[in-house]
C-alpha positions, 0 to 999 in steps of 0.5 A: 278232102279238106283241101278242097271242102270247108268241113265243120265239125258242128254242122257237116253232114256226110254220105260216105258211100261204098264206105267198106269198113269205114277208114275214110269215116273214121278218119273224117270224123273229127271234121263231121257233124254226122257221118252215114256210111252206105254200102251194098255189102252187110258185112261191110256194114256190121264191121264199120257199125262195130268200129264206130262204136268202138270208140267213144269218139265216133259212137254218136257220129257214125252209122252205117247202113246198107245201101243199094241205088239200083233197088227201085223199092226202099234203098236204105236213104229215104229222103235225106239231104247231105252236105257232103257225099264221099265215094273215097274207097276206089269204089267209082271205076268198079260202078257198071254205069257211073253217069247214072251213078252219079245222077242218083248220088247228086240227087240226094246233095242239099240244093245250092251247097250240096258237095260231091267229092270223089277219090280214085285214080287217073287212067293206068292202063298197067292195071288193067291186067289185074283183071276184075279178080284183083278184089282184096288187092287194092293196097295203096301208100304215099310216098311222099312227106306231106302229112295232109288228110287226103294224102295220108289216106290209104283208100278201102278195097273195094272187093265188097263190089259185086263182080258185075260192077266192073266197068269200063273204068276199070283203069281209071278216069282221065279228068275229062271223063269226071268233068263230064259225068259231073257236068251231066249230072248238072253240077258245078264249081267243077275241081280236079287235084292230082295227087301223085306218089302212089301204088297198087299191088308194085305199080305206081300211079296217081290218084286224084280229088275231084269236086261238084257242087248242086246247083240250087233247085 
């Protein structure tokens, strides 16, 4: 993630969204100003919440709510602006319509700098016979030496997802799939990273980065 997105820990303010428990905020924390977390589950929420203020570290930087796009009412975000939004949990291949997604995402980026990084994996049709079942699986290790922040990361399940969110994505996304749901939300300076070396439950695959910026209004 810092590979790829100048984080400043006096200015930074993050949306980690479908965030679980928090292991990316948590991680990302040292690097942030601020980091909401936002996801649909309430368990989810009250663990990450327990986590951050757990730690004197991340008490005052961290705070997660539950966050649901799909409501037409109140979703939990009113109207902030962040600079970065994070979907880092393998949560973008589960989202049952991820060019919506996307657009609802990019409208809460600060016009003109406003950064959506993604984490998930490329298209490995051998995963496809775990099925939507597959929920408390996701259990993902580098094999490689590097010791970089985006390498080191091993992504949250995404079992907090509800059942009708399989999408399908389910495999994962080929960088044409990313390059165009980002170009269909009309973002920019459009980055793709591979990063090979890892598993899911014995099979191994590669996982990837990709970047967007919002153009200004």
């Amino acid at each position: 993630m810092r590979e790829i997105y100048p984080f400043d820990s006096t200015s930074t303010k993050v949306l980690d969204f479908a965030c679980g428990t928090g292991i990316m905020s948590q991680h990302m924390a040292p690097f942030c100003r601020e980091i909401h977390g936002a996801d649909i589950s309430q368990k989810m929420v009250d663990v990450y919440n327990e986590k951050a203020q757990a730690t004197y570290e991340t008490k005052d930087k961290l705070k997660a709510s539950v966050v649901d796009l799909a409501s037409t009412s109140d979703n939990g975000l009113g109207g902030q602006e962040f600079d970065v939004i994070m979907v880092c949990g393998h949560a973008y291949h589960h989202f049952q319509d991820p060019v919506e997604m996307t657009k609802k995402l990019v409208s809460y980026l600060r016009p003109g700098t406003g950064t959506l990084l993604i984490l998930d994996r490329i298209t490995n049709e051998a995963v496809m016979h775990l099925g939507a079942g597959h929920g408390g699986g996701h259990h993902h290790h580098h094999h490689h030496g590097e010791t970089s922040t985006a390498e080191t990361i091993e992504p949250e399940s995404s079992h907090h997802l509800p059942q009708a969110a399989f999408s399908q994505h389910h495999a994962g996304f080929e960088e044409t799939d990313i390059k165009t749901l980002f170009e269909g939300a009309d973002l920019a300076d459009f980055t793709f990273v591979k990063m090979p070396g890892y598993t899911l439950l014995g099979i191994p695959m590669d996982l990837f980065v990709a970047k967007g910026v919002r153009p200004s209004l």
